[in-house]
C-alpha positions as CSV (number, residue, x, y, z in Angstrom):
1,X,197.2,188.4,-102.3
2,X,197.1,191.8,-100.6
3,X,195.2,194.7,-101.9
4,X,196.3,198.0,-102.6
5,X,194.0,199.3,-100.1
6,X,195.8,197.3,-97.8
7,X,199.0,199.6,-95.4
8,X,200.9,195.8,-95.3
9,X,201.1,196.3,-99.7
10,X,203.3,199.3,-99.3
11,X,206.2,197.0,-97.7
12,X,205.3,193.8,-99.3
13,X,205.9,195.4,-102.9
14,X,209.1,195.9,-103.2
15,X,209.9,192.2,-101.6
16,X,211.6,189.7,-104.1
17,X,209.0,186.9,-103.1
18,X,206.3,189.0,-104.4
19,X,204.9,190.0,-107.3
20,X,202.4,193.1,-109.2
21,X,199.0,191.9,-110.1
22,X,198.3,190.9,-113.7
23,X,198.8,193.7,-115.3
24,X,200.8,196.8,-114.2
25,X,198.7,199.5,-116.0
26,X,195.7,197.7,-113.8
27,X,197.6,196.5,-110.6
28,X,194.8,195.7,-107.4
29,X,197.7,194.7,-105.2
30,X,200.6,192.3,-104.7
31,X,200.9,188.8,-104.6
32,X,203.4,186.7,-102.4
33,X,204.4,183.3,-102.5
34,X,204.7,180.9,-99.6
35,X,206.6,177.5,-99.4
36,X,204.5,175.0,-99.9
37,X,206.0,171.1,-98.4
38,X,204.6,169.8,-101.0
39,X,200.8,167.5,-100.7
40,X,202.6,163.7,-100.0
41,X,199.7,161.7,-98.0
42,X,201.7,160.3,-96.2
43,X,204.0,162.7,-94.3
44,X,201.3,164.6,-93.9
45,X,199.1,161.6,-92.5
46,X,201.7,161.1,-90.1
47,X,201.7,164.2,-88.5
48,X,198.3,164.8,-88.5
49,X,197.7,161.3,-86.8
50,X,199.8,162.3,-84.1
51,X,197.4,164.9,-83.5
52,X,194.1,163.6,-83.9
53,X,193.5,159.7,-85.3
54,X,190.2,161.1,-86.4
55,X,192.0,162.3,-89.0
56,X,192.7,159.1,-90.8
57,X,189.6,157.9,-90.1
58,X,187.7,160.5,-92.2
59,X,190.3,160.4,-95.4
60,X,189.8,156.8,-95.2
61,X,185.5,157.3,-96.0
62,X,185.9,156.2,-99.5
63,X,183.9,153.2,-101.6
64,X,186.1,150.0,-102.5
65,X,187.9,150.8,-105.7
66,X,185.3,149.0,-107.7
67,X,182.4,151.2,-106.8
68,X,184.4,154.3,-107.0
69,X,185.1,153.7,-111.0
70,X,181.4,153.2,-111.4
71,X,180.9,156.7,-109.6
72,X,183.9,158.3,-111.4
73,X,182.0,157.5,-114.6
74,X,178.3,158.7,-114.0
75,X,179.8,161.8,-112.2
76,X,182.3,162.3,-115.7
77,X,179.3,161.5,-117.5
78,X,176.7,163.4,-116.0
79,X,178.0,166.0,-113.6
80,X,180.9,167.0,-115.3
81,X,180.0,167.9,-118.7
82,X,177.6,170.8,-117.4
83,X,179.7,171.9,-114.5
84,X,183.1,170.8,-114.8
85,X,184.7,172.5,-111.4
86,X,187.0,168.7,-110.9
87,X,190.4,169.1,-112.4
88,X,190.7,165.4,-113.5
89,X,194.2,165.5,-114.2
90,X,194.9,165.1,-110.2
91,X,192.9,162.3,-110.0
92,X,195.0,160.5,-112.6
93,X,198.3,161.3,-110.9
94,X,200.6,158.2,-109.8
95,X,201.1,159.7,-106.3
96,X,197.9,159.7,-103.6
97,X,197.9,163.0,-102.2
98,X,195.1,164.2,-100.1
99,X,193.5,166.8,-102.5
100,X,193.3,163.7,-104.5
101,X,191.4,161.6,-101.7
102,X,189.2,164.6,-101.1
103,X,188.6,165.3,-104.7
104,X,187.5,161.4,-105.2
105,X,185.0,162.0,-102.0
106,X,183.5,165.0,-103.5
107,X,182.8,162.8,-107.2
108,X,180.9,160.2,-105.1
109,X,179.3,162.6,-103.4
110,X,177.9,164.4,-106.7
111,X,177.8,161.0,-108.5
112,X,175.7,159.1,-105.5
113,X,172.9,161.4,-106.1
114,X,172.1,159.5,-109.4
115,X,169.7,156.2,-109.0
116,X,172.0,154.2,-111.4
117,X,174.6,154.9,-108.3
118,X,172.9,153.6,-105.5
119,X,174.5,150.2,-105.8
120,X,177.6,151.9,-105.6
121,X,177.1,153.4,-101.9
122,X,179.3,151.6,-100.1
123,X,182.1,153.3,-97.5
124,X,185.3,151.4,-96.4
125,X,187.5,149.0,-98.5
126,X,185.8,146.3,-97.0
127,X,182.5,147.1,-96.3
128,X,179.8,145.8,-98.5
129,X,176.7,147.5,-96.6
130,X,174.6,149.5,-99.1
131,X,173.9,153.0,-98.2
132,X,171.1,155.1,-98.2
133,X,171.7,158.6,-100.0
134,X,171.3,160.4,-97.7
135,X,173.5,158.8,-95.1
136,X,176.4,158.2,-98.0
137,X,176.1,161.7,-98.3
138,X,175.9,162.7,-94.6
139,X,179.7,160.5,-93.8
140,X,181.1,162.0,-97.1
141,X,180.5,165.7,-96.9
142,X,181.3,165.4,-93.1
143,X,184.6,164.0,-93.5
144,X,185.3,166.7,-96.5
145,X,184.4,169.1,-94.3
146,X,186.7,168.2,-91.6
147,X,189.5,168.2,-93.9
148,X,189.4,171.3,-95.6
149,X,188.7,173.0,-91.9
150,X,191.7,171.2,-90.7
151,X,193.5,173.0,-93.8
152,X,194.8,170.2,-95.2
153,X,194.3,170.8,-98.7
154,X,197.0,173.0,-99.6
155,X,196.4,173.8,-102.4
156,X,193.6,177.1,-102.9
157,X,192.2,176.2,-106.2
158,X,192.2,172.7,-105.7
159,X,189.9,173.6,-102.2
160,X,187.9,175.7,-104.0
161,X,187.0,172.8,-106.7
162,X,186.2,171.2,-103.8
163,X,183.9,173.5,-102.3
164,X,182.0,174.2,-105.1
165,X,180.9,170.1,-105.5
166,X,180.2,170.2,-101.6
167,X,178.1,173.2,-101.6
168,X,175.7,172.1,-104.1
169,X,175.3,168.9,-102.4
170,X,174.5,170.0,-99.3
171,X,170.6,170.7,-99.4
172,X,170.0,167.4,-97.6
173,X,172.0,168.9,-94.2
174,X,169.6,169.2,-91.1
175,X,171.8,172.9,-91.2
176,X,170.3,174.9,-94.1
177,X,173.2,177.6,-93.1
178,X,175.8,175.3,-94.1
179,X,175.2,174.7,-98.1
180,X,175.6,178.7,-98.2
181,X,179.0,179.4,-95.8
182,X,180.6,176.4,-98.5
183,X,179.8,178.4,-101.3
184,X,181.1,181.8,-99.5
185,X,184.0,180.0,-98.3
186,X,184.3,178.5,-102.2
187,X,184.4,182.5,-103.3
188,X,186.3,183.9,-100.3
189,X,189.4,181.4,-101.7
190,X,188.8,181.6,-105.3
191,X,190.0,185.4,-104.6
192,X,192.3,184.7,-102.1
193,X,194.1,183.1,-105.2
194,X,192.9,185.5,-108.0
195,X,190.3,183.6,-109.8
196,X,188.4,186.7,-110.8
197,X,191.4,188.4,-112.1
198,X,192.7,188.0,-115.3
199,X,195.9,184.9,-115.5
200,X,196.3,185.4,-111.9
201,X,199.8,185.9,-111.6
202,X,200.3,183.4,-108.7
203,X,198.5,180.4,-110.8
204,X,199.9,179.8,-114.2
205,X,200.6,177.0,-114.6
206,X,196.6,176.0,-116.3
207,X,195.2,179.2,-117.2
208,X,192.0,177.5,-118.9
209,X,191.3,175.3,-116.3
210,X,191.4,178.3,-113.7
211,X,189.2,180.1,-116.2
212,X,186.4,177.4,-116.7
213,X,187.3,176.7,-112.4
214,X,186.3,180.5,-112.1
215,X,183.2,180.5,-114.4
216,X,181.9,177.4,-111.8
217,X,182.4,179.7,-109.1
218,X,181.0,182.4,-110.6
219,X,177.6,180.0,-111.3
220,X,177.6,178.6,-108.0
221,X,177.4,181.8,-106.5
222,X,173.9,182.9,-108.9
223,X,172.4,179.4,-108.1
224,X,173.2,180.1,-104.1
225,X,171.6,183.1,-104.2
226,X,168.5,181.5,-105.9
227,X,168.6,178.7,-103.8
228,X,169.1,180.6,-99.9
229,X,168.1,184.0,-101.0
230,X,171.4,185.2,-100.7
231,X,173.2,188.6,-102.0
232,X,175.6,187.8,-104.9
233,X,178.7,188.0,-103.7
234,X,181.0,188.2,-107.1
235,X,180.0,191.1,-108.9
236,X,180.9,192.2,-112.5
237,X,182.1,195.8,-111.8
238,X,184.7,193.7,-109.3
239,X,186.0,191.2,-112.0
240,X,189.5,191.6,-113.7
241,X,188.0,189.0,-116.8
242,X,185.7,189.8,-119.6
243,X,182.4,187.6,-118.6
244,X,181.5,187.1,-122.3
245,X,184.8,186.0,-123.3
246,X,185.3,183.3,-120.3
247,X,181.6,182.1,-121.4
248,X,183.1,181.6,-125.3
249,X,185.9,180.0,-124.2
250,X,184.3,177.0,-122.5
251,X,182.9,173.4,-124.1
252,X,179.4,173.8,-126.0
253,X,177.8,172.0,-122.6
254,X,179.4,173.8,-120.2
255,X,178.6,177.0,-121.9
256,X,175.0,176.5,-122.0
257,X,174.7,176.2,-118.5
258,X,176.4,179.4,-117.7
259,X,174.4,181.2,-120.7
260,X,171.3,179.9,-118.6
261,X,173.0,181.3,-115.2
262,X,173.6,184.2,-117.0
263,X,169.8,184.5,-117.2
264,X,169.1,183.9,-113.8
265,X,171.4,186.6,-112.7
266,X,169.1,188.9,-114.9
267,X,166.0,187.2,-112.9
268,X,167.4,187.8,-109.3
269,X,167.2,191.5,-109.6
270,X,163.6,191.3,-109.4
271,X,164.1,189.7,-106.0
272,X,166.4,192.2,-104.9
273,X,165.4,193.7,-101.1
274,X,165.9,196.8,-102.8
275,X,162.8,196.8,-105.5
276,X,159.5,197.8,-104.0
277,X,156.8,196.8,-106.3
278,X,153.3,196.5,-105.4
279,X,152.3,194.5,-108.8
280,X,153.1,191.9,-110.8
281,X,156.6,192.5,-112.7
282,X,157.2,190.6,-116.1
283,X,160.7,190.1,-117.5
284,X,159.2,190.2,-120.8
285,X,162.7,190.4,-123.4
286,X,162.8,186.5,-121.9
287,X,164.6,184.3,-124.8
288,X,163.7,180.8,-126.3
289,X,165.8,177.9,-124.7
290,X,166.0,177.0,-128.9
291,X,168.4,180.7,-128.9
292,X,170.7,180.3,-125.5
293,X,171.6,176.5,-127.4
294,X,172.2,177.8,-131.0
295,X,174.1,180.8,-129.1
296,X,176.1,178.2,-126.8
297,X,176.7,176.3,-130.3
298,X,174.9,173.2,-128.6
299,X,173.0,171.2,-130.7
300,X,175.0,168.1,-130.7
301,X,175.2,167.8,-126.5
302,X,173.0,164.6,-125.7
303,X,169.6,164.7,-125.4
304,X,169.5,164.2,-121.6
305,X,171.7,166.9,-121.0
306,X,169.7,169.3,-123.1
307,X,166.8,168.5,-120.9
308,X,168.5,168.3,-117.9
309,X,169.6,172.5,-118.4
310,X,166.1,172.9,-120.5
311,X,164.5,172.1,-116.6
312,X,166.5,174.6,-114.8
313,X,165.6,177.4,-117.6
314,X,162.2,176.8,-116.8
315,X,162.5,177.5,-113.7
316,X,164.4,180.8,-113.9
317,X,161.1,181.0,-116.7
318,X,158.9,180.7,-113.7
319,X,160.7,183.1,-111.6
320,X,161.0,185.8,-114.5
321,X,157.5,186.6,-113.2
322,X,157.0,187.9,-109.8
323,X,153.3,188.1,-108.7
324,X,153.3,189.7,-105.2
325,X,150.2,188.1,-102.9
326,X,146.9,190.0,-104.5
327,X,148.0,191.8,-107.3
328,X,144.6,192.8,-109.7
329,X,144.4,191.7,-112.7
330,X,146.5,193.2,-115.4
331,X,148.1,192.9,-118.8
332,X,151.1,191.6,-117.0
333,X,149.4,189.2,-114.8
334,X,147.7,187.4,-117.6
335,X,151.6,187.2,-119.4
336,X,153.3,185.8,-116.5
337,X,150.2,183.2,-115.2
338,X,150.7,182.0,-118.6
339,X,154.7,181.9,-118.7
340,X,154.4,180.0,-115.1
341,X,152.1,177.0,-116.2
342,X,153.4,176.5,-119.5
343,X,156.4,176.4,-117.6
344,X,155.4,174.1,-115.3
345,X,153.9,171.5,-117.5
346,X,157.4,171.7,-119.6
347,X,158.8,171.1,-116.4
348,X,156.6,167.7,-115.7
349,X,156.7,166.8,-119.5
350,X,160.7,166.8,-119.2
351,X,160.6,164.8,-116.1
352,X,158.2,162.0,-117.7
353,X,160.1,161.7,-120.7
354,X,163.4,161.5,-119.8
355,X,163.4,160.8,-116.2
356,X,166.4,159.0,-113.9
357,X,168.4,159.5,-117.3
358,X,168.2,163.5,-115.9
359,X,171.4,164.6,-114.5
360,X,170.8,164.8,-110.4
361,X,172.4,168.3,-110.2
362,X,171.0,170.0,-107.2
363,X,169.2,172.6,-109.6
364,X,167.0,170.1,-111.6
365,X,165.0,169.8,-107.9
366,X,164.7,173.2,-107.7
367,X,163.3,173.2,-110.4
368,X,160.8,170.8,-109.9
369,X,159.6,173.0,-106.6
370,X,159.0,175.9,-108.9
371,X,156.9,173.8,-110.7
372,X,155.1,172.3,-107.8
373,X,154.2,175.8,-106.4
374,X,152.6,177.1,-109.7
375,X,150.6,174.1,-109.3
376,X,149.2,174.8,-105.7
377,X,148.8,178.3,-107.0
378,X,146.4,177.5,-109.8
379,X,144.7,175.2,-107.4
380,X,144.7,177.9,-105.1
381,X,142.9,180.4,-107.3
382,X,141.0,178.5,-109.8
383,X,137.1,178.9,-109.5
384,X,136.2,176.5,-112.5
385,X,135.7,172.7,-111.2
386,X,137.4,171.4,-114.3
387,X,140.5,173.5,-113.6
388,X,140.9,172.8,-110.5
389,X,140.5,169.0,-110.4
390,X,143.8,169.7,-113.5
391,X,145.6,171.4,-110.5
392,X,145.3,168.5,-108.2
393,X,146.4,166.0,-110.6
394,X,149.4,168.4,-111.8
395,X,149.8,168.9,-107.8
396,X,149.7,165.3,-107.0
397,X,151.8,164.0,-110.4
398,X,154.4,167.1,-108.9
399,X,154.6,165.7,-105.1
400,X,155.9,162.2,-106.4
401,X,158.4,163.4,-108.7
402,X,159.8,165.4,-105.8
403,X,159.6,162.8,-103.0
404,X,161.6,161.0,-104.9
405,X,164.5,164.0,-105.2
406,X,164.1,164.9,-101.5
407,X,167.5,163.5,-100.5
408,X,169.0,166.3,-102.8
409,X,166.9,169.4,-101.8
410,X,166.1,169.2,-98.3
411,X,163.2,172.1,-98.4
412,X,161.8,169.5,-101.2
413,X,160.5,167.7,-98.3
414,X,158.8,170.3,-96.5
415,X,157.2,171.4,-99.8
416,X,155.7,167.8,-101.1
417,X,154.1,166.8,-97.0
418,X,152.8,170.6,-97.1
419,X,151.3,169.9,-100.5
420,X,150.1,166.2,-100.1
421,X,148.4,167.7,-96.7
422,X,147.3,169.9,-98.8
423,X,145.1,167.4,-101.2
424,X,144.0,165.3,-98.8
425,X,142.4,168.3,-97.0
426,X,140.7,169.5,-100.3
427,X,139.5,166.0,-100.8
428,X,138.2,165.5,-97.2
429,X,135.7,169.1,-97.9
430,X,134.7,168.0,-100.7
431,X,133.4,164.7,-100.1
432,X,131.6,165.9,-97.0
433,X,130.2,168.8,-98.8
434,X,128.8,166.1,-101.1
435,X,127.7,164.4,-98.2
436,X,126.0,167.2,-96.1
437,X,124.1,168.1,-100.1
438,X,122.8,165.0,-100.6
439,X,121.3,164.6,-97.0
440,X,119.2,167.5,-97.4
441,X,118.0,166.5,-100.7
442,X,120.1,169.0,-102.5
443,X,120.8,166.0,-105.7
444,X,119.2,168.4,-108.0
445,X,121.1,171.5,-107.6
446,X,123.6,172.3,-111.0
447,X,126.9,170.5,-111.4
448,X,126.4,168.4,-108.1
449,X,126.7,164.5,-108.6
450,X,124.9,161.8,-106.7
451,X,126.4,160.8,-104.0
452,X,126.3,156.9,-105.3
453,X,128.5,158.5,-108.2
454,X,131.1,160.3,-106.2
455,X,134.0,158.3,-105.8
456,X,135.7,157.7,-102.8
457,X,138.1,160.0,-101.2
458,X,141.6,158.8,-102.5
459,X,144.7,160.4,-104.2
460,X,144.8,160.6,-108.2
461,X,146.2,158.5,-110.9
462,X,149.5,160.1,-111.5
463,X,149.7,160.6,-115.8
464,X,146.1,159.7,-116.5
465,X,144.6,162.0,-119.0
466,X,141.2,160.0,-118.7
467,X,140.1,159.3,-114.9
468,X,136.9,158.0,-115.8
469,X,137.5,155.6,-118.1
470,X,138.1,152.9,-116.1
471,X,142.0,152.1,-117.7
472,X,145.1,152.3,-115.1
473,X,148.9,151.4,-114.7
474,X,149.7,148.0,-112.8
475,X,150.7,150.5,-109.8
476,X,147.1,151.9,-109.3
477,X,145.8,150.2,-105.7
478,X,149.0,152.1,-104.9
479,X,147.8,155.5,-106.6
480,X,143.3,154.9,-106.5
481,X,141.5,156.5,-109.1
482,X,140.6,160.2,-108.7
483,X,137.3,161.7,-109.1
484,X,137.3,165.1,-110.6
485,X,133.1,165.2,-109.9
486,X,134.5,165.8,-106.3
487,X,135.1,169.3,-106.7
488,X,132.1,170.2,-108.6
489,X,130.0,172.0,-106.5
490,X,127.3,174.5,-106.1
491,X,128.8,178.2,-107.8
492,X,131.2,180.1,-106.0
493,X,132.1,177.0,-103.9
494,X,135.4,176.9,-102.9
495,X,137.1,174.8,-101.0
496,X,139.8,176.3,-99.4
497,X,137.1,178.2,-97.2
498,X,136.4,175.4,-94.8
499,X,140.5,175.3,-94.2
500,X,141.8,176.6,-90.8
501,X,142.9,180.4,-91.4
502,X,145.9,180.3,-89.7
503,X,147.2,176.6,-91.1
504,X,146.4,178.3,-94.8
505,X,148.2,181.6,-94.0
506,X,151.8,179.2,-93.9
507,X,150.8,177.3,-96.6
508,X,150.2,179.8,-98.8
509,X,153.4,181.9,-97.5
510,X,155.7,178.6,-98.5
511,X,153.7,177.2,-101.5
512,X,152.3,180.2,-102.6
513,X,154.3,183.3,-102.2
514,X,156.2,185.6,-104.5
515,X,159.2,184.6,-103.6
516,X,161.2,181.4,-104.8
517,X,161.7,177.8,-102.4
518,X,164.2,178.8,-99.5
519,X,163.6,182.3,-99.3
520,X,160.4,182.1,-98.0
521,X,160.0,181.4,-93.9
522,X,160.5,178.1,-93.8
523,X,162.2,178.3,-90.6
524,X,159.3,176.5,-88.4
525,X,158.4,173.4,-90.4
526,X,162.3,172.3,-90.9
């Protein structure tokens, strides 16, 4: 494609190889085709081998056909139905090509992510060895990586399908740069080839497919700015499609998900460089999840799937209210402390009831880390001892949900050792401000225990309503019980006092900042 703005348009247009853009009333340029050999894996192997052998040796990272039909079916099952970027039709085709070896790596990649998969993480047609995650992950996108910069994918929109699975899964990369150059390269070729323009008139041969192809794009590009604190790089005023007719046009599943993106791109104007506010700003006109289903006609998508898009609308609820670092109290304040922890608790609530049955789609650990820092937050300002030992079990309960996801969201990691050092630290202050009362005598002052009834200084029981009564899961010498009478001190006690000023200045700037995971300067403890 060459834009009208472009001096080589003026000689391209009136070439028989080329042709006006969709429509001529509303022309952006001209379009020109180039002979394409075709996508045969095997004449192209064979060149490419006489170049570098490397090359082979990265098309050939691929599970044994067995495991790769398990992973084909949690990623159709799963991944798929909420952001279906994969044109399946390739991988059904009787001749191997590379965009189909490529398109197969990026499935296992998304499906690997999943704990029902991890038996599956094997790499090499003869290797049994059971991977780790992470390094499944690590050999898989690497390889991708070096094919589509070697440009052997010929095909633009089948590279861009590509892209947009190997951005998303990305997080776990020791470079945080690199999730977000996939997901400019992913837009960079989805207009190369017109996605954004209406039946682009060099791709016609699918024009739904490039339709729901461009509405990934279009959501992977919202969720990267979330994710990296990126500008939006696909703007509306740009676009040659009507928005609200692409969103109609797709599956009940699929259109939730983008009615819910749609949302965030509402949210991320609060984050914008641009706005200076000095208090707390509330999106308030914030809709039910109940209305964005019933508007995306989806109440017969499966219950996991709900839940699984339910967690990443919480977290765009969480982020609707922006509480810069010592705002006063206001009528806006109170609304959006409230919208944050009943947010969060959705958020853990989803997690315990449904679980490994979530879909693993990058955003459902995002979530998660919204949740984790209204938790430290409350923690962080609560004054009543009853509220604050809440805040530490929600804290804790938080942390090992999101070791567990850590593979996915790399800044997960950061987040949960920052919290967990955290806890242990508030535990340590208390105990020995228990300890330094009752050697002076100080047993009778109000609300402070006995020392023989403190317990000792150990984590909390993880989904325990009732710490004291003495009932726990088979798992608790792993998880002791926790003893809420450990932060009940003398009045005006707080904790947090006895921490070092300059350790609790980055804390608070990662866990408990206005801005959401990855935006904030994270740069020093990765």
């Amino acid at each position: 494609f060459v834009g009208d703005l472009n001096p080589e348009g003026a000689f391209l247009a009136d070439s028989p190889a080329t042709s006006r853009g969709h429509a001529e009333s509303n022309a952006v340029g001209v379009w020109y085709s180039r002979r394409n050999n075709g996508d045969s894996l095997t004449p192209e192997l064979a060149s490419a081998v006489s170049v570098d052998y490397e090359v082979h040796q990265f098309l050939a990272v691929l599970p044994k056909k067995e495991s790769y039909d398990h992973l084909e079916k949690i990623y159709i099952r799963d991944v798929h139905r909420i952001l279906p970027a994969m044109n399946l039709d390739i991988l059904r085709a009787s001749t191997s090509t590379i965009s189909q070896v490529l398109c197969k790596q990026a499935i296992c990649l998304a499906a690997g992510s999943n704990p029902s998969a991890r038996p599956y993480l094997t790499l090499g047609q003869d290797s049994s060895a059971v991977l780790s995650y992470s390094e499944f992950a690590l050999r898989l996108s690497s390889a991708i990586r070096k094919a589509l910069g070697l440009g052997l994918v010929k095909d633009r929109v089948q590279a861009v399908a590509i892209m947009v699975i190997l951005s998303l899964y990305t997080h776990f990369s020791q470079d945080r740069h690199l999730s977000a150059e996939l997901a400019a390269q992913a837009v960079s070729n989805a207009q190369t080839v017109g996605l954004h323009l209406q039946n682009p008139p060099a791709r016609s041969e699918d024009p739904a497919y490039l339709t729901r192809l461009f509405c990934c794009v279009w959501a992977m590009d919202q969720l990267n700015a979330a994710f990296h604190g990126r500008p939006v790089m696909i703007h509306e005023r740009d676009l040659g499609r009507d928005m609200e007719e692409c969103l109609r046009e797709q599956d009940s599943c699929f259109r939730l998900f983008l009615e819910i993106v749609v949302l965030l791109g509402c949210i991320i104007d609060l984050y914008r460089p641009a706005v200076k506010n000095t208090g707390c700003v509330v999106m308030e006109d914030f809709p039910s999840f109940d209305s964005l289903v019933e508007k995306a006609h989806a109440l017969g998508v499966e219950s996991r799937l709900l839940a699984s898009m339910e967690l990443l609308y919480h977290g765009i609820g969480i982020l609707s209210c922006r509480i810069p670092v010592g705002s006063t109290r206001s009528e806006h304040l109170s609304l959006a402390l409230n919208r944050q922890a009943l947010s969060a608790i959705k958020i853990t609530t989803i997690i315990e009831d449904y679980g490994n049955s979530l879909s693993h789609i990058t955003f459902v650990p995002y979530a998660v880390s919204l949740s984790l820092r209204v938790a430290y937050r409350e923690l962080r300002s609560s004054k009543v001892p009853m509220l604050t030992a809440r805040s530490r079990r929600q804290l804790q309960s938080t942390c090992k949900t999101l070791r567990g996801m850590s593979s996915m969201f790399r800044s997960a990691q950061v987040m949960v050792d920052l919290a967990e050092q955290v806890i242990q630290e508030i535990d340590q202050v208390c105990t020995n401000a228990l300890n330094e009362q009752n050697a002076v005598g100080s047993t009778n002052a109000p609300n402070t225990p006995r020392q023989d009834q403190a317990a000792p200084h150990v984590a909390p029981t993880v989904g325990c309503s009732n710490v004291d009564d003495g009932n726990h899961p088979p798992n608790s010498e792993l998880m002791p019980v926790f003893d809420p009478s450990l932060f009940e001190g003398p009045a005006g006690f707080d904790v947090f006092e006895f921490f070092d000023p300059g350790d609790l200045n980055a804390i608070d700037a990662i866990l408990g900042g206005d801005a959401p995971p990855g935006i904030g300067p994270m740069g020093s403890f990765i």
